[in-house]
VODREN-564377 format. One record per residue (C-alpha): x negated, z, y negated; chain; residue number from 1. Coordinates in steps of 0.5 Angstrom, whole numbers, plus 500, padded with zeros to 3 digits. Each point is the difference from the previous one (the first is absolute). Example, Ala and Ser with C-alpha at 12.3 -4.5 7.8 and 13.67 -1.06 7.14 Angstrom:
BEGIN
<r X="475" Z="516" Y="509" chain="A" n="1"/>
<r X="498" Z="498" Y="493" chain="A" n="2"/>
# end
This chain:
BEGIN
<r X="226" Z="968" Y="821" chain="A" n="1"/>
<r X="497" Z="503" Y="507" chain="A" n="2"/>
<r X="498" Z="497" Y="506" chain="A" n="3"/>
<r X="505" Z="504" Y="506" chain="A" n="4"/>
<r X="498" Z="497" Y="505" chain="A" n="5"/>
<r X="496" Z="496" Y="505" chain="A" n="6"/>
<r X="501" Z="498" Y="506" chain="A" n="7"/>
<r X="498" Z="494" Y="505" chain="A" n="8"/>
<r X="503" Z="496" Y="505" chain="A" n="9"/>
<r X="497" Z="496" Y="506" chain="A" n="10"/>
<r X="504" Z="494" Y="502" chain="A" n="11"/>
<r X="499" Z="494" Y="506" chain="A" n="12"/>
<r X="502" Z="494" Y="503" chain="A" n="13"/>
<r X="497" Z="499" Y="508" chain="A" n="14"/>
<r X="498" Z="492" Y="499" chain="A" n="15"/>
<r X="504" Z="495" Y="505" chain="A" n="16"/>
<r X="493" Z="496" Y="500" chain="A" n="17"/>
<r X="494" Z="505" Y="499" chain="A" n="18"/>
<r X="495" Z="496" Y="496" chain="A" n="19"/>
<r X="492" Z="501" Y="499" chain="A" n="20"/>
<r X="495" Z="498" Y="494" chain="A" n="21"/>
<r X="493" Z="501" Y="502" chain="A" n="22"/>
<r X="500" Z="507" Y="499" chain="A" n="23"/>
<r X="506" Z="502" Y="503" chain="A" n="24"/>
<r X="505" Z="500" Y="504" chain="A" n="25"/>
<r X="507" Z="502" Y="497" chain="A" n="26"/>
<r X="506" Z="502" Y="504" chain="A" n="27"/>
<r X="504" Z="502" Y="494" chain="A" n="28"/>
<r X="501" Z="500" Y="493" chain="A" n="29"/>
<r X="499" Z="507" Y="496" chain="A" n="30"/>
<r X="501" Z="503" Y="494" chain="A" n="31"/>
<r X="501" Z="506" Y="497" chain="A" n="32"/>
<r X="505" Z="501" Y="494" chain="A" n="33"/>
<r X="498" Z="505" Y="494" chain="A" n="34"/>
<r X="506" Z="503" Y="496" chain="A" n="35"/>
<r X="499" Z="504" Y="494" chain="A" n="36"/>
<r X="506" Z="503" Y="496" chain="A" n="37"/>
<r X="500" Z="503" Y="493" chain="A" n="38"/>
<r X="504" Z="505" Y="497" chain="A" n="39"/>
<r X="503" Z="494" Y="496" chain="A" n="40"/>
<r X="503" Z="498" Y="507" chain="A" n="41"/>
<r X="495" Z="494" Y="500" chain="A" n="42"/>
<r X="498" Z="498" Y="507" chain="A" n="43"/>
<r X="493" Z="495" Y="500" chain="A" n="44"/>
<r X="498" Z="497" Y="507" chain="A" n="45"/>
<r X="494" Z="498" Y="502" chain="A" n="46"/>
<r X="496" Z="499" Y="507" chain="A" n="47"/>
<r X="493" Z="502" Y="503" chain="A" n="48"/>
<r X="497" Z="496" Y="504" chain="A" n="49"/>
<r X="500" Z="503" Y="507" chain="A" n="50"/>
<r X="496" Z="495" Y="504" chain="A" n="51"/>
<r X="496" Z="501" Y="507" chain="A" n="52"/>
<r X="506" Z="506" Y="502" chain="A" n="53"/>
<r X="498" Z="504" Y="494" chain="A" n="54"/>
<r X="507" Z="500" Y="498" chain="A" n="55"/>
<r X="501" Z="507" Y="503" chain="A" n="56"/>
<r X="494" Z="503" Y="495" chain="A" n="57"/>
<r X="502" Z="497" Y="494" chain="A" n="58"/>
<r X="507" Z="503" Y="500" chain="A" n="59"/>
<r X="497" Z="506" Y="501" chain="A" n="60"/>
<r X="495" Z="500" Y="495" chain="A" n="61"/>
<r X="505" Z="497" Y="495" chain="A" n="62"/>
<r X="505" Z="507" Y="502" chain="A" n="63"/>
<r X="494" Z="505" Y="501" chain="A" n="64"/>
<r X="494" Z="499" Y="495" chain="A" n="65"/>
<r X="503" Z="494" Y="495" chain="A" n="66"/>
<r X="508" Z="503" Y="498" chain="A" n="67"/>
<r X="498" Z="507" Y="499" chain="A" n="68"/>
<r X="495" Z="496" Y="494" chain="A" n="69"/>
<r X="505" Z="497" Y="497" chain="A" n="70"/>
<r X="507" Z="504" Y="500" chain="A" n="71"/>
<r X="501" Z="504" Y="494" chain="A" n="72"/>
<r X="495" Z="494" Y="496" chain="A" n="73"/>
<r X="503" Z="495" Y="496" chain="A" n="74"/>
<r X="501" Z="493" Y="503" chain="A" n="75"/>
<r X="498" Z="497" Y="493" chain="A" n="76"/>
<r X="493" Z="501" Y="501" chain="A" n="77"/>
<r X="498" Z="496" Y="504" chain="A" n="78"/>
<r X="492" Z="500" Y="499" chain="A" n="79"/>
<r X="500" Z="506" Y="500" chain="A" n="80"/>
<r X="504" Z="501" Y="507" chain="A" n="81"/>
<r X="495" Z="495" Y="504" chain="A" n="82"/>
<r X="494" Z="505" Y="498" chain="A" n="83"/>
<r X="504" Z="506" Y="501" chain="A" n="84"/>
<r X="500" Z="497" Y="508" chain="A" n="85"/>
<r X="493" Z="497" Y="500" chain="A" n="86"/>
<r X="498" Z="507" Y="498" chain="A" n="87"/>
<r X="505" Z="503" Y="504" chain="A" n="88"/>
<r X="498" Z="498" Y="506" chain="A" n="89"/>
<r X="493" Z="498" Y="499" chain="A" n="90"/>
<r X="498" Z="504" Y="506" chain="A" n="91"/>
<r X="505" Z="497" Y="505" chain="A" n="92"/>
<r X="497" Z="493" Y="498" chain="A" n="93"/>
<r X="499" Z="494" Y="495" chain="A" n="94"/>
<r X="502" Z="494" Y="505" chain="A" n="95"/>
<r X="504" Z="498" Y="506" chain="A" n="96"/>
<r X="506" Z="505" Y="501" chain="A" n="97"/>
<r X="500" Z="503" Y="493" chain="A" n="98"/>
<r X="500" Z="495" Y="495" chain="A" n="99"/>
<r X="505" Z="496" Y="504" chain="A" n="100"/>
<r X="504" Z="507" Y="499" chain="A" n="101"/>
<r X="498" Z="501" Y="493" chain="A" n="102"/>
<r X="502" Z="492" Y="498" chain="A" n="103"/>
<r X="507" Z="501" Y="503" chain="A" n="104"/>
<r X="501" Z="506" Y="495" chain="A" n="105"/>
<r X="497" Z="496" Y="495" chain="A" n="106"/>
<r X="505" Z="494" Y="501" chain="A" n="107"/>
<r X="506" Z="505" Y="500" chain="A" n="108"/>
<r X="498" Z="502" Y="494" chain="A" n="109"/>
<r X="499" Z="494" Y="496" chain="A" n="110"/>
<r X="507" Z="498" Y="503" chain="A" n="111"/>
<r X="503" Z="507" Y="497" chain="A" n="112"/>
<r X="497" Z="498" Y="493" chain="A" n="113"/>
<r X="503" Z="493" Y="500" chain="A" n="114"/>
<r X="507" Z="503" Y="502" chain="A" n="115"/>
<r X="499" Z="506" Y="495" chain="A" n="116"/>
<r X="497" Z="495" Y="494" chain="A" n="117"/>
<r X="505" Z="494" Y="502" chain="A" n="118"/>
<r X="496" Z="494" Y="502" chain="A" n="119"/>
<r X="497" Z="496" Y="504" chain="A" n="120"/>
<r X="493" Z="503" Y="503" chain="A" n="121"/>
<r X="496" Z="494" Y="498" chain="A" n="122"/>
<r X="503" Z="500" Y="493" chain="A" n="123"/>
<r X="496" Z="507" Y="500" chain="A" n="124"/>
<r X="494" Z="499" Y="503" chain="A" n="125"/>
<r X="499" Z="494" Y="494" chain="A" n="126"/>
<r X="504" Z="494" Y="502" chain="A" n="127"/>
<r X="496" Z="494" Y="501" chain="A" n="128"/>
<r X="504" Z="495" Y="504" chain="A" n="129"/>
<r X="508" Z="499" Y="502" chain="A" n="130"/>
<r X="498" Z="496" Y="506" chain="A" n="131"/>
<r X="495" Z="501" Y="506" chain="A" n="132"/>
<r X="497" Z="494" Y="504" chain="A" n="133"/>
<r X="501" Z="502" Y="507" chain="A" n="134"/>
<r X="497" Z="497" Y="508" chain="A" n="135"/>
<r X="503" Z="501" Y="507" chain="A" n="136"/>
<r X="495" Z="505" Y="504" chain="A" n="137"/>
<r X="500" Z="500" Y="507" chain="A" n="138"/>
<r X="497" Z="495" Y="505" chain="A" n="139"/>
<r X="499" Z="507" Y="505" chain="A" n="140"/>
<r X="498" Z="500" Y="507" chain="A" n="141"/>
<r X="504" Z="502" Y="506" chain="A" n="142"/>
<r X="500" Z="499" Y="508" chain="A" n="143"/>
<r X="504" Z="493" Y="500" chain="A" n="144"/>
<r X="498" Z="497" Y="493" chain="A" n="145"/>
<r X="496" Z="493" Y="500" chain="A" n="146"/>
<r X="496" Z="496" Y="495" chain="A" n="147"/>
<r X="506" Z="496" Y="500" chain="A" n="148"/>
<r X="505" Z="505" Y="499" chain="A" n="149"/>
<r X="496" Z="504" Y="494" chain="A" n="150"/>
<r X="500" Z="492" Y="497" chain="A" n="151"/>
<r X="507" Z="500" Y="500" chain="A" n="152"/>
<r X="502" Z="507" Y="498" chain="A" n="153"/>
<r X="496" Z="497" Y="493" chain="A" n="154"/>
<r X="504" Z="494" Y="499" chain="A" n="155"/>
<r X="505" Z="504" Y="501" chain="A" n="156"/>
<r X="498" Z="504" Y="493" chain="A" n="157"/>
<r X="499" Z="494" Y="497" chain="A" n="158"/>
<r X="507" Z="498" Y="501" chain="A" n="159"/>
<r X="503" Z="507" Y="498" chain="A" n="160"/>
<r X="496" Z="497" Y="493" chain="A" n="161"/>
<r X="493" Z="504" Y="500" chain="A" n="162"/>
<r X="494" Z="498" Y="497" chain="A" n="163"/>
<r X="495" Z="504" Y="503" chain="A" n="164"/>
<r X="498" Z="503" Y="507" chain="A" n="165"/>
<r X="497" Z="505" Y="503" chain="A" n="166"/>
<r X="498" Z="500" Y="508" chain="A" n="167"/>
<r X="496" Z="505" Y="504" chain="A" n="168"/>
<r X="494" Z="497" Y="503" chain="A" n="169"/>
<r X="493" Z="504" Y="504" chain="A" n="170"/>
<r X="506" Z="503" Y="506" chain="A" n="171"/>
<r X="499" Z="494" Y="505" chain="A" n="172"/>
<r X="494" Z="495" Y="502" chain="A" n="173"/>
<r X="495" Z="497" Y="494" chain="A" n="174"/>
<r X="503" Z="493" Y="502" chain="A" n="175"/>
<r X="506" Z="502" Y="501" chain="A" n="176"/>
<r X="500" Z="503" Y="493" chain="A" n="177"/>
<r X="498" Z="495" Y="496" chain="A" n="178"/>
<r X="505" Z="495" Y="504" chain="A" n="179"/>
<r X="506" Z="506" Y="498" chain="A" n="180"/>
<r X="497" Z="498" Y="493" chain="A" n="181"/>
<r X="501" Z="493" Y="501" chain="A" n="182"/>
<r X="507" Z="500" Y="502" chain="A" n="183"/>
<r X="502" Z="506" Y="494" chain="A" n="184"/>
<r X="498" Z="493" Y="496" chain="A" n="185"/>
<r X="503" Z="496" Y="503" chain="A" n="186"/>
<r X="506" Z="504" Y="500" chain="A" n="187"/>
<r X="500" Z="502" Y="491" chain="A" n="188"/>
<r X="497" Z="493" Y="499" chain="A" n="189"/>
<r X="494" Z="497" Y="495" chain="A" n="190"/>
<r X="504" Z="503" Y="494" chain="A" n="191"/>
<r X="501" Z="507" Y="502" chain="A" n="192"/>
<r X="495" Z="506" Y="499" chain="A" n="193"/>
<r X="497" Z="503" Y="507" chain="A" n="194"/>
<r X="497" Z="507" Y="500" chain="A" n="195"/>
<r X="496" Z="503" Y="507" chain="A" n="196"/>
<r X="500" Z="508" Y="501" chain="A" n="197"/>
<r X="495" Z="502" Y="505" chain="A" n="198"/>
<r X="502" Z="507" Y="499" chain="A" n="199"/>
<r X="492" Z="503" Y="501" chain="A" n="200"/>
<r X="499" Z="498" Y="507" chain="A" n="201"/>
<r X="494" Z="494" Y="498" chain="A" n="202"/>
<r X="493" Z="502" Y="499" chain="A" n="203"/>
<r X="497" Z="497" Y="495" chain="A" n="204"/>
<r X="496" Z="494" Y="503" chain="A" n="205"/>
<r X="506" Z="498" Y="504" chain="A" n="206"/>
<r X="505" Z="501" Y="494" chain="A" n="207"/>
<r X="496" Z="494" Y="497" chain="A" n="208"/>
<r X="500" Z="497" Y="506" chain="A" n="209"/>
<r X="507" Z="499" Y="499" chain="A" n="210"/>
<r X="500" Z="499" Y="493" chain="A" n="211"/>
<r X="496" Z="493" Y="501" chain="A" n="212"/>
<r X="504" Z="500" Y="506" chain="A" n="213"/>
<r X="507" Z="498" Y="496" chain="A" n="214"/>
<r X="498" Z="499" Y="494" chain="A" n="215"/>
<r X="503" Z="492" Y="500" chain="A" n="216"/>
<r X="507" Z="504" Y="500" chain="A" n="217"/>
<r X="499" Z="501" Y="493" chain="A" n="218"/>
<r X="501" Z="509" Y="500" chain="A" n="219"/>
<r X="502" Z="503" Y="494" chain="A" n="220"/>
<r X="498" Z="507" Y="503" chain="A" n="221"/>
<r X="496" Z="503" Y="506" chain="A" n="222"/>
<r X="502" Z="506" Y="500" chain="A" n="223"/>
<r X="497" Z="506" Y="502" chain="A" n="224"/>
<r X="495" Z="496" Y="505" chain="A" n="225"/>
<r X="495" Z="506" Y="502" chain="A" n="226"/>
<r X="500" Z="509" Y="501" chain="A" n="227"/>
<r X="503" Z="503" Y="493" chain="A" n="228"/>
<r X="494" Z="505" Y="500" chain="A" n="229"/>
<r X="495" Z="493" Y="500" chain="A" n="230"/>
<r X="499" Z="500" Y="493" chain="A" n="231"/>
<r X="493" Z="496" Y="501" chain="A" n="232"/>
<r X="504" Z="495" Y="506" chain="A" n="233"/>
<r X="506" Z="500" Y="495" chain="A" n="234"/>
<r X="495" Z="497" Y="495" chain="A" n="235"/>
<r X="496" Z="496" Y="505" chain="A" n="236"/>
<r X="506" Z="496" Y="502" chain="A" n="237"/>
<r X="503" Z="500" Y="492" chain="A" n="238"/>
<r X="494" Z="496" Y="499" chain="A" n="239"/>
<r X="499" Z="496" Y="506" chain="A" n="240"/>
<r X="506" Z="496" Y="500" chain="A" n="241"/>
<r X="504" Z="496" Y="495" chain="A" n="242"/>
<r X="506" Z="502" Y="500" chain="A" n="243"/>
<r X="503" Z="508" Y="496" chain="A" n="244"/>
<r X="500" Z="506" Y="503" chain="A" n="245"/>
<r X="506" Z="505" Y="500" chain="A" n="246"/>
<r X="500" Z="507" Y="501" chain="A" n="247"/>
<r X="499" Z="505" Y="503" chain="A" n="248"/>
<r X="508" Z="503" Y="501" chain="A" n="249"/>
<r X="496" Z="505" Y="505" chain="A" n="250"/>
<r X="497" Z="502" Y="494" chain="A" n="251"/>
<r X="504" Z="506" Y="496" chain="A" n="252"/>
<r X="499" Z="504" Y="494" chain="A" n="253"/>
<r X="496" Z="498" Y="492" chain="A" n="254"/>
<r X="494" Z="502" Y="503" chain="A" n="255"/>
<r X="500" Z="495" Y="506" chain="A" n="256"/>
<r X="502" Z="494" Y="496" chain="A" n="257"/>
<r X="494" Z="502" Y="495" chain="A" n="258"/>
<r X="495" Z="500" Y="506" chain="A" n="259"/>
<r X="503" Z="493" Y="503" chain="A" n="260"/>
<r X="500" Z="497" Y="493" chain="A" n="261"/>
<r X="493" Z="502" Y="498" chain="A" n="262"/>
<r X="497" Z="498" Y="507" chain="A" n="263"/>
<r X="504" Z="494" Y="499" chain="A" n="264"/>
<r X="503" Z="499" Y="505" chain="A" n="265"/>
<r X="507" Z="497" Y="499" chain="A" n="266"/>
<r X="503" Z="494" Y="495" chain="A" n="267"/>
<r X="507" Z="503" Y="500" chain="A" n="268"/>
<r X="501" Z="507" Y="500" chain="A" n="269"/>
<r X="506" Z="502" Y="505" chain="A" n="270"/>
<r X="502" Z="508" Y="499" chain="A" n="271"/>
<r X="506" Z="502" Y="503" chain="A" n="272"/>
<r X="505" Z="505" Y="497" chain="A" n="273"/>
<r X="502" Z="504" Y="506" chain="A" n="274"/>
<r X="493" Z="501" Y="502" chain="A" n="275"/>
<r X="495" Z="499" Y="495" chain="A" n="276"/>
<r X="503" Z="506" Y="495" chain="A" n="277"/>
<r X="507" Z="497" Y="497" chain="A" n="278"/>
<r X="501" Z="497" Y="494" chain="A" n="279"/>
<r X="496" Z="505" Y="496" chain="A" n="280"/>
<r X="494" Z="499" Y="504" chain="A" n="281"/>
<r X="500" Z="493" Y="501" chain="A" n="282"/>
<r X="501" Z="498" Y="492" chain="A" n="283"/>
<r X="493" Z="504" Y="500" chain="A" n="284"/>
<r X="498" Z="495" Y="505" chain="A" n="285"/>
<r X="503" Z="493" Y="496" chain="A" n="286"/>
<r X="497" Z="503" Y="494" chain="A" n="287"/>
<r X="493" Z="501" Y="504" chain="A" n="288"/>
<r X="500" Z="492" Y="503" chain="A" n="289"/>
<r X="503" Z="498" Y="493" chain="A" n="290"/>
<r X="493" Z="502" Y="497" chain="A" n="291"/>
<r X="497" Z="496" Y="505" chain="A" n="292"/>
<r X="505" Z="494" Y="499" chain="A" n="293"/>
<r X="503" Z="500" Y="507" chain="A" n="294"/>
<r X="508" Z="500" Y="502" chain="A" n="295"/>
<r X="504" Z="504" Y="504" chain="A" n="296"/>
<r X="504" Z="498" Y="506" chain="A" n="297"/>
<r X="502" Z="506" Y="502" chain="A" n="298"/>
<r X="501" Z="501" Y="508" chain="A" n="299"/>
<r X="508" Z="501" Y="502" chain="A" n="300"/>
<r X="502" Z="501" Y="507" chain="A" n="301"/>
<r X="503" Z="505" Y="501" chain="A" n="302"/>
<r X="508" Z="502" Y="498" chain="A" n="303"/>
<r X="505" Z="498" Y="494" chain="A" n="304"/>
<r X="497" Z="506" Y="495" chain="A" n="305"/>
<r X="493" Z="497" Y="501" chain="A" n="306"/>
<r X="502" Z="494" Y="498" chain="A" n="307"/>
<r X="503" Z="501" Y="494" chain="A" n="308"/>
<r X="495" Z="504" Y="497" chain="A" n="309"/>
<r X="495" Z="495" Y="502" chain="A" n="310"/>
<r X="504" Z="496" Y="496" chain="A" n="311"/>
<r X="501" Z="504" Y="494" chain="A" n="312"/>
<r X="493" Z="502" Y="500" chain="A" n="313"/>
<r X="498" Z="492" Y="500" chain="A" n="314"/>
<r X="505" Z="498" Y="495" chain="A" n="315"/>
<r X="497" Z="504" Y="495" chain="A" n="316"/>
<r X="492" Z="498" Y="500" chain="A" n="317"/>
<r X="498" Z="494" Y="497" chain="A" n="318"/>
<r X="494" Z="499" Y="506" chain="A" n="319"/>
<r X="506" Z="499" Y="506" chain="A" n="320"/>
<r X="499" Z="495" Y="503" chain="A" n="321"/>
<r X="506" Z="500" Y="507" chain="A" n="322"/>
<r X="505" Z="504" Y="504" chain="A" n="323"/>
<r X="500" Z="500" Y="507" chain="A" n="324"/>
<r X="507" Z="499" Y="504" chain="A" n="325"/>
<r X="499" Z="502" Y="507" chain="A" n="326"/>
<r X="503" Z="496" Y="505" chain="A" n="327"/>
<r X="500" Z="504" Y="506" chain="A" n="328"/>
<r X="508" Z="504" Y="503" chain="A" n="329"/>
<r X="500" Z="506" Y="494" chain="A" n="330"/>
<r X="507" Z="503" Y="500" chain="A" n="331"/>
<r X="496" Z="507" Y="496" chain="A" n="332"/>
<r X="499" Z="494" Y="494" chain="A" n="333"/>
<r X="507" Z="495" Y="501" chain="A" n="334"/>
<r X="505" Z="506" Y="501" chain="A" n="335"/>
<r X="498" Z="506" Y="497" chain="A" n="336"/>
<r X="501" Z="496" Y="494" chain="A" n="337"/>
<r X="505" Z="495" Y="498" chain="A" n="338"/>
<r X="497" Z="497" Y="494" chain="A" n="339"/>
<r X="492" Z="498" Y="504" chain="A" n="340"/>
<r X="497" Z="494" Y="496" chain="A" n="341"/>
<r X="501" Z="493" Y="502" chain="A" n="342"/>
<r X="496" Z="494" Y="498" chain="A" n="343"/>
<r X="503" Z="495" Y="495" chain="A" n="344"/>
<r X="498" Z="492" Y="500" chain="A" n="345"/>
<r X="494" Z="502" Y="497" chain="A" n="346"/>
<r X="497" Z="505" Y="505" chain="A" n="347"/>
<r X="502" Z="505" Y="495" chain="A" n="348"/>
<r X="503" Z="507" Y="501" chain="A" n="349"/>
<r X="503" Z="503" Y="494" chain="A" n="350"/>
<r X="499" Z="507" Y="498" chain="A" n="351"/>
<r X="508" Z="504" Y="500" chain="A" n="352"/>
<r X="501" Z="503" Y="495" chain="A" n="353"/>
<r X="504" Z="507" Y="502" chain="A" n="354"/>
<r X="497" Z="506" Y="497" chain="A" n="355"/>
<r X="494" Z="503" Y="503" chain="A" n="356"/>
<r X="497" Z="495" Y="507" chain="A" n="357"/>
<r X="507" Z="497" Y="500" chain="A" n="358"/>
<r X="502" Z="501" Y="507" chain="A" n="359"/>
<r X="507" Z="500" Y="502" chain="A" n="360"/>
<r X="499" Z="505" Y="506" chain="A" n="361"/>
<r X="505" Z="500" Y="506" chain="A" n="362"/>
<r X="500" Z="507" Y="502" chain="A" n="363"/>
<r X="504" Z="498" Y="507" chain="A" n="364"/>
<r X="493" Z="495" Y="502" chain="A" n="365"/>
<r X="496" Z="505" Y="498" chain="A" n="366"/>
<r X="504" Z="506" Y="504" chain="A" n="367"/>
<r X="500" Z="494" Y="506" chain="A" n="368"/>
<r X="493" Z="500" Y="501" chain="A" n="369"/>
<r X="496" Z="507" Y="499" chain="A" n="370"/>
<r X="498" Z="503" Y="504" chain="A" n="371"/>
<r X="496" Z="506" Y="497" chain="A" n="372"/>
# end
């Protein structure tokens, strides 16, 4: 069996509501989908992160410098694929663009090898559970959205059945912010997990000051509160407050995890699949916070091939703690896909059981909406 191509695909859906965290604006939902055919006739999918207009460039590197790598090469040795790309491009860069790049590749690859192998993904990476606690993510900002809108949009996610929330704090007035907070509550209840994410825009003394500020509305995370890079500030705050730290999804690659872990900056470890390196690379990471006792809440934003690859990659790790469900208008995620995850009673998400990710992709949805 050989590799007998590689190609890359950008997709786009315009937001009708554009929407903003705190660290930027977003207009549009963008991904790029990786395809990887074997000469078995096996066909992987996977997706590269491709925020900040990177899109363009990270199809590009996946065409230009990660393809020729890999046609001709075995599609089963994936360890061995991933240093190929590493080391291949080494020159090119280590972070931003080309991880992203070189993680779709790798989560094509994996989902070859389910296909080719007969199973589900995460029956191959170890399997350690069949379901995923999940929590409704949103809570963002847009020109027109009020405290009290906010509040509602989470008593919404309650009735849907969720458990747990995250909202988007650090984008408007301190004051304002912690009323957000307070209605967020309100709106899941006393019962229900509430997670805050900052999204690096907090120095770290007025991370703590908000920290202290909402602290009687019982956070379950506060997550990535001050600049990745601020190892020193990212331990300040951790042990400057009392409620868990989680991080940093702006951090990529096994060698940025160790760094954050061993400053201790972080109680919950939150790699991301399309951007941190892949499947392969962010078991690396798992095992590396596993070694720390810390869990793994991998981010999940972006579209449908994400999310099932977080999925697959949490299920299989005994230190998996939730699942993240975006909430925000994505038709990259809920149409290119017939079969996305939907919660059951428990605020759990089952694993599909389809060979490889398991995605039953509509090839019309993705037809409708790419773009490059």
């Amino acid at each position: 069996m050989k590799i007998e191509s590689v190609t890359a695909e950008i997709l786009r859906y315009d937001l009708d509501r554009p929407m903003a965290d705190a660290q930027i604006d977003i207009g549009a939902r963008i991904i790029v989908l990786v395809r990887v055919r074997t000469s078995d006739g096996v066909e992987g999918i996977g997706e590269a992160g491709a925020f900040g207009g990177a899109e363009q460039t990270v199809k590009t590197i996946i065409e230009t410098q990660l393809a020729p790598l890999l046609i001709g090469e075995d599609p089963r040795m994936i360890e061995r694929l991933w240093v190929q790309m590493y080391q291949g491009t080494i020159q090119l860069g280590r972070r931003g663009a080309m991880l992203a790049a070189i993680s779709g590749a790798d989560i094509a690859l994996w989902d070859a090898l389910g296909k080719t192998l007969g199973a589900p993904l995460y029956l191959l990476l170890g399997g350690n559970a069949r379901t995923m606690p999940a929590y409704a993510s949103g809570g963002f900002y847009m020109p027109d959205k009020d405290v009290a809108e906010v509040g509602a949009e989470f008593a919404g996610y309650r009735e849907l059945g969720y458990r747990a929330g995250k909202m988007k704090i650090a984008g408007a007035d301190f004051n304002e912010d912690v009323e957000r907070v307070r209605a967020v509550r309100a709106g899941l209840g006393p019962d229900a997990d509430l997670m805050i994410d900052a999204n690096n825009q907090y120095g770290p003394r007025e991370a703590i000051r908000f920290a202290r500020a909402v602290e009687d509305q019982d956070i379950f995370w506060y997550e990535e509160p001050v600049p990745t890079d601020d190892l020193a500030g990212a331990r300040f705050v951790r042990e400057s407050i009392s409620m868990p730290v989680a991080g940093y999804e702006t951090e990529t690659s096994r060698w940025g995890f160790k760094a954050l872990i061993e400053a201790g900056a972080v109680d919950i470890v939150q790699a991301d699949t399309v951007w941190a390196g892949g499947i392969t690379e962010c078991r690396r990471i798992a095992a590396f916070a596993s070694a720390w006792n810390l869990p793994m809440a991998p981010h999940n934003f972006a579209g449908a091939v994400s999310g099932f690859a977080n999925l697959h990659l949490l299920a299989s790790l005994p230190g998996a703690m939730f699942f993240e469900m975006d909430q925000n208008p994505n038709p990259l995620r809920t149409e290119i896909v017939t079969n996305w995850p939907v919660i059951d009673a428990a605020s759990r998400v089952s694993l599909p059981e389809g060979v490889g990710l398991g995605m039953e992709i509509d090839e019309a949805a993705v037809a409708r909406y790419r773009v490059g």
